[in-house]
C-alpha positions in Angstrom: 162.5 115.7 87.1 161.0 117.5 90.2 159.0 120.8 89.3 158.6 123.3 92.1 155.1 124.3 91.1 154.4 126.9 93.4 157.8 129.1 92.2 156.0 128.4 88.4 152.7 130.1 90.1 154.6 133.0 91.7 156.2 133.4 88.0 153.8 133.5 86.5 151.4 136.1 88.8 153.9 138.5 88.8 153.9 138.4 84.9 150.2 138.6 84.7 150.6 141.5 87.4 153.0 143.1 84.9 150.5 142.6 81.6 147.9 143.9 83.7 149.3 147.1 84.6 150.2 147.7 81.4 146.3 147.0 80.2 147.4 143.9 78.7 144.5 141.8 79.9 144.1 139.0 76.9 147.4 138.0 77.8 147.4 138.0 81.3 143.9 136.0 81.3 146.4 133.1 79.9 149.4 133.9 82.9 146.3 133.7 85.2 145.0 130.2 83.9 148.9 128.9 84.0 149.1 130.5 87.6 145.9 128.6 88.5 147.0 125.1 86.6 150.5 125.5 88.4 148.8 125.9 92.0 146.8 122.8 91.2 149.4 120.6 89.9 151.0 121.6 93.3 148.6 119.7 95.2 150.5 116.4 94.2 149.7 113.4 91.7 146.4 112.5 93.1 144.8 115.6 94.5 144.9 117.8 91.4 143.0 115.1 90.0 140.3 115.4 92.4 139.8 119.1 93.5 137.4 121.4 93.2 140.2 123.5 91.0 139.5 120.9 88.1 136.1 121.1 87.9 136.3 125.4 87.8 139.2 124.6 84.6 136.3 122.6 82.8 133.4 124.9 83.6 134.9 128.2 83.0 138.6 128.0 82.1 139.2 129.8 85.4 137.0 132.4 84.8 138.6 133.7 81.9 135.5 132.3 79.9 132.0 133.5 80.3 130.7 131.7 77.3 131.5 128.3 78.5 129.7 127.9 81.6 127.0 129.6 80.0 127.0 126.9 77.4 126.7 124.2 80.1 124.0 126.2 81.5 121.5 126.0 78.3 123.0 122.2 77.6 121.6 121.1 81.5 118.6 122.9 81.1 117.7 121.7 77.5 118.9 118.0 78.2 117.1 117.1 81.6 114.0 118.3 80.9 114.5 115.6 77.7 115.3 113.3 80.2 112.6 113.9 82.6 109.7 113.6 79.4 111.4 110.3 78.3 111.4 108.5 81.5 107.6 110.0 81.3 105.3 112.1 83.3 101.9 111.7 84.8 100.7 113.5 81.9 102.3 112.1 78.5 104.8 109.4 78.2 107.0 110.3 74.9 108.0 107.8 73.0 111.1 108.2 70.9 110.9 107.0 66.9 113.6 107.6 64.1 111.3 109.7 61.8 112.0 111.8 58.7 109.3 114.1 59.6 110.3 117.4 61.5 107.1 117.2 63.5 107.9 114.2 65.7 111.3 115.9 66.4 111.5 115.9 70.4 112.1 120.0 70.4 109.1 120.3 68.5 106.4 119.0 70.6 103.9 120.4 72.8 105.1 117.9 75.6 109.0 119.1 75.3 107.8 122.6 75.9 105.7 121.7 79.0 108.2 119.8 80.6 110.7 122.3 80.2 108.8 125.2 81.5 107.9 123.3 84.4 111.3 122.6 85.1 111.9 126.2 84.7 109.4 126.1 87.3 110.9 124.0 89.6 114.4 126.1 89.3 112.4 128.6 90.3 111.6 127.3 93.3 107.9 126.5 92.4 108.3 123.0 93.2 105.0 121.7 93.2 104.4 122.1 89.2 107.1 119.3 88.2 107.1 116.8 91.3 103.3 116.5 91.0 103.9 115.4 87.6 106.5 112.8 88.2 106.1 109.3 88.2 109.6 108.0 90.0 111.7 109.3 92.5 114.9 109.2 90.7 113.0 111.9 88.8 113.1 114.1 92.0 116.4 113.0 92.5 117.2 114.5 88.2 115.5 117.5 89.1 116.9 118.4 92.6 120.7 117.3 90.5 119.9 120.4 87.6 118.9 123.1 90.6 122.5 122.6 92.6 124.1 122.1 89.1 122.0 125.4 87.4 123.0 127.2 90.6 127.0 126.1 90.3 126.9 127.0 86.5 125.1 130.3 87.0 127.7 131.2 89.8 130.3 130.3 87.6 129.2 132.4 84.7 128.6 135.4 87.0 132.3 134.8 88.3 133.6 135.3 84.9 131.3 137.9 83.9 132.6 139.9 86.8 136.2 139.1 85.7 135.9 140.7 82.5 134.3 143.6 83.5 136.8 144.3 86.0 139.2 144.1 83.4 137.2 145.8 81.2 138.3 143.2 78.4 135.0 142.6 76.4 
């Protein structure tokens, strides 16, 4: 069975239209993500797998969410600089042990801490605090990845953000 995809989208904008005039905004924010899932499915078989459209579903749900992208956002910027200290640095080389003790916990040390503000840093466009401290370049390469990632994730979150509060739906 063929679907006509974009007829489904045009269905289902002018019902969100219609929720939204009548201040139904919850309800439209779920016309608006099937308008958006329609139009993508549209592309054909093998494009709506690889558009851009996909990864704004994952990151924010379309906008509709501003709490998902902002999860991604403190998961990148907890994880690398984990990744960045275990790999090691020109100052301490972390070495992971299973431990009952709290204190050799990762997110308690000293060196956690220092890694992540200087990656903080280096967001910050600072660079010279973290890349004098790396050892390889495919730390440079880590670090360069989290600023165009933090930059997409704090786009998307202000996208969302802006969606609500021009529907005034918090």
């Amino acid at each position: 069975m063929k679907y006509q995809y974009e007829l489904i989208a045009e269905s289902y904008r002018q019902l969100q239209a219609n929720l939204i005039d009548n201040y139904r905004y919850r309800k439209a924010g779920a016309f608006h993500v099937g308008e958006q899932e329609m139009m993508r499915k549209a592309k054909g078989k093998c494009k709506r797998y690889f558009c851009p459209a996909l990864l704004y579903r994952w990151v924010s749900s379309y906008g509709e969410s501003w709490v998902r992208p902002l999860g991604w956002l403190m998961s990148v910027l907890l994880v690398v600089p984990a990744i960045i200290l275990w790999t090691g640095t020109k100052t301490v080389k972390y070495t992971f042990k299973l431990s009952l003790n709290y204190q050799d916990s990762l997110f308690i040390t000293g060196d956690y801490w220092t890694t992540f503000f200087d990656s903080i840093a280096f967001l910050t466009f600072s660079r010279s605090d973290l890349t004098d401290r790396l050892l390889h370049s495919y730390q440079k390469g880590i670090a360069g990845l989290e600023l165009v990632v933090v930059v997409a994730l704090i786009t998307f979150f202000l996208l969302a953000l802006r969606r609500q509060f021009k529907r005034k739906s918090f």
